[in-house]
C-alpha positions as CSV (number, residue, x, y, z in Angstrom):
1,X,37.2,26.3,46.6
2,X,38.6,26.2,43.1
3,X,42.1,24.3,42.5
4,X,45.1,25.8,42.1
5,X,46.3,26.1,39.0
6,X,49.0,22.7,37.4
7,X,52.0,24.6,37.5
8,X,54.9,22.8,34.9
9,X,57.6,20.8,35.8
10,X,59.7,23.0,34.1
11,X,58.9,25.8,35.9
12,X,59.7,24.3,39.1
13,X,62.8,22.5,38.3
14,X,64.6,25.0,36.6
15,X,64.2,27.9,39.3
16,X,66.5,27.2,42.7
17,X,64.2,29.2,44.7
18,X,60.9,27.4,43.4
19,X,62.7,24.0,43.7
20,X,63.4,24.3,47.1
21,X,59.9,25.9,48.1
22,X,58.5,22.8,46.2
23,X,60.6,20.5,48.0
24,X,63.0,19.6,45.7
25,X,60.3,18.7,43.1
26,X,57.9,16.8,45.6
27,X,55.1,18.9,45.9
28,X,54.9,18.6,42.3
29,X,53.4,14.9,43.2
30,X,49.5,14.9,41.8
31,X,48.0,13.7,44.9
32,X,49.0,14.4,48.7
33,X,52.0,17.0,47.8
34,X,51.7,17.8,51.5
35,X,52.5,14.5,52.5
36,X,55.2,14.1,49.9
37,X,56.7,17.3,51.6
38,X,56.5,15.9,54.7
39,X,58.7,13.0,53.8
40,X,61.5,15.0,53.0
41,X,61.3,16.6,56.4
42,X,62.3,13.0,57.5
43,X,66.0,13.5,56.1
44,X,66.1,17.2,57.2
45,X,65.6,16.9,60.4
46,X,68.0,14.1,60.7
47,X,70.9,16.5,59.5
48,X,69.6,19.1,61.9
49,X,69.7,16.5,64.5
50,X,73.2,15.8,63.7
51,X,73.7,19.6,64.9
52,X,73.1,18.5,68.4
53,X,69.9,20.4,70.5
54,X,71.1,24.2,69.8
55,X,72.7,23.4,66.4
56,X,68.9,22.0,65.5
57,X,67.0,24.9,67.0
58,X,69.2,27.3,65.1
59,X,69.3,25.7,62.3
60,X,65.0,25.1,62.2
61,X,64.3,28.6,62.8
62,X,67.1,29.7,59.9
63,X,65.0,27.2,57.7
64,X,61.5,28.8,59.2
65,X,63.3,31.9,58.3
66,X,64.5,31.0,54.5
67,X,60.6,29.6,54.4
68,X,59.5,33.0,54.8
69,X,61.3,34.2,52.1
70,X,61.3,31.3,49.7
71,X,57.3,30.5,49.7
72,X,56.5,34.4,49.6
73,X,58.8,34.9,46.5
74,X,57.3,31.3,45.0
75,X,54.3,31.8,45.7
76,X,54.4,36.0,44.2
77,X,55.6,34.7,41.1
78,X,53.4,32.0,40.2
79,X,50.1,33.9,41.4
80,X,49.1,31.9,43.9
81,X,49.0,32.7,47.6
82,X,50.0,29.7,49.2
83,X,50.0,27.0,46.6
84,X,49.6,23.2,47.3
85,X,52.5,22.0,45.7
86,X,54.8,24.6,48.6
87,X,55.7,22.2,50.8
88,X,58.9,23.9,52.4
89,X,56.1,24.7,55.3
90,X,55.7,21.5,55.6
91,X,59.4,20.0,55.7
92,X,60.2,22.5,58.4
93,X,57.0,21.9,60.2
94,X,57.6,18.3,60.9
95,X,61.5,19.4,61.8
96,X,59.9,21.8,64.1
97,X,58.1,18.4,65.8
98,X,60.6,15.8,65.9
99,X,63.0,18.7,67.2
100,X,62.7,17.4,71.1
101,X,61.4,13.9,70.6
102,X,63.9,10.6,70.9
103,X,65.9,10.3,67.2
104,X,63.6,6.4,67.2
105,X,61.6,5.5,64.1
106,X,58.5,4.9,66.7
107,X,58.1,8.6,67.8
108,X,59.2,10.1,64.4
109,X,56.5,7.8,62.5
110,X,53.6,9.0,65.3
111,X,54.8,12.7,64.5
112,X,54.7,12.5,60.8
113,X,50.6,10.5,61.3
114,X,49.9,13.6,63.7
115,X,51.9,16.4,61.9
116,X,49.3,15.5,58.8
117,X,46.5,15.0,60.8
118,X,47.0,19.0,62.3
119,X,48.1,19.7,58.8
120,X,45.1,18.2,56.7
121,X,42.4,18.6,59.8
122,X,43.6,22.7,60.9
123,X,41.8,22.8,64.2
124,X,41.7,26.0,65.5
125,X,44.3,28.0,66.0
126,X,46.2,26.7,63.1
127,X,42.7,27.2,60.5
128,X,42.8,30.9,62.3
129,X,46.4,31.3,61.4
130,X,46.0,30.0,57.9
131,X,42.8,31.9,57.3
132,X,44.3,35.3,58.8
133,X,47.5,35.3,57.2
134,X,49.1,36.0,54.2
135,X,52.4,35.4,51.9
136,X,55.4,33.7,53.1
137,X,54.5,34.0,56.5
138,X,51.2,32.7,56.6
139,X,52.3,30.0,54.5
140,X,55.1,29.1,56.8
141,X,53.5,29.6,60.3
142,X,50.3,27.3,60.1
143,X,52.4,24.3,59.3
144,X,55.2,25.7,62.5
145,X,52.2,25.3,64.7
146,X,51.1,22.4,63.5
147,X,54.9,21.4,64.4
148,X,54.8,22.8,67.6
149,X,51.6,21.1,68.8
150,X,53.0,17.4,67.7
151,X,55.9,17.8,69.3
152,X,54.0,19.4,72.3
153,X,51.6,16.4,72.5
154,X,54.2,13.6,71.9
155,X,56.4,14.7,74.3
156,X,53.4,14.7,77.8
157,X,52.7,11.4,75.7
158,X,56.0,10.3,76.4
159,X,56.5,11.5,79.7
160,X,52.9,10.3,80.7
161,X,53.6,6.8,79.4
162,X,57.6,6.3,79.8
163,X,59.1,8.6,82.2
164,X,56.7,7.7,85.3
């Protein structure tokens, strides 16, 4: 699989709509941009929690939605169908798991491990999704799953270990 092209600095910091689908400049990081995406999805989805349970469901899926959007039109104008350092995916994928766990640095540290692992690892259906789609939404809908399955898994972990 060839790399994706070094895309500069420059390019990314100086366009809104690349900055945010870069994360704010983190997927610019030269190794694990994915990971450095991630990270910000720590702060995000503490302000979405701050929206109380409906306020952070609206608010993820208008950030799923924006995704869309902002990693098609990044990723049309730099060539490159969903490019590593597009991490957006990624920020609102881990929002998209922590969105029904317990706001305690415990759970939100076992989502972010198994959030990467999905990520990184793309067992099936999220290597079908990313295999079978394409642009913004292809970009964006791998890393929601991803999401989904964390917080799917952590919460029967939690209710299999704690609420007995």
């Amino acid at each position: 699989m060839p790399s994706a092209p070094r895309i500069p600095p420059t390019v990314v910091l100086r366009d809104p709509g690349h900055l945010l689908a870069f994360g704010l400049g983190l997927g610019l990081a030269p190794v694990a941009p994915g990971t450095f995406g991630t990270l910000l999805g720590i702060p995000v989805a503490l302000g979405l929690a701050w929206l109380g349970q409906i306020g952070a469901i609206v608010g993820t899926v208008f950030l799923f939605g924006a995704g869309v959007f902002l990693c098609d039109r990044s990723a049309r104008r730099l060539g490159v169908d969903d490019h590593p350092g597009i991490v957006w995916d990624e920020v609102v994928g881990y929002a998209i798991a922590v969105l029904f766990l317990p706001q305690d640095w415990q759970w939100w540290l076992a989502a972010f491990v198994l959030f990467r692992a999905l990520d990184i690892l793309k067992p099936w259906p999220i290597r079908e999704i990313d295999h079978s789609l394409r642009g913004g939404l292809g970009t964006m809908l791998d890393d929601a799953v991803a999401g989904l399955f964390t917080g799917l898994a952590l919460s029967l972990a939690r209710f299999v270990l704690l609420d007995r």
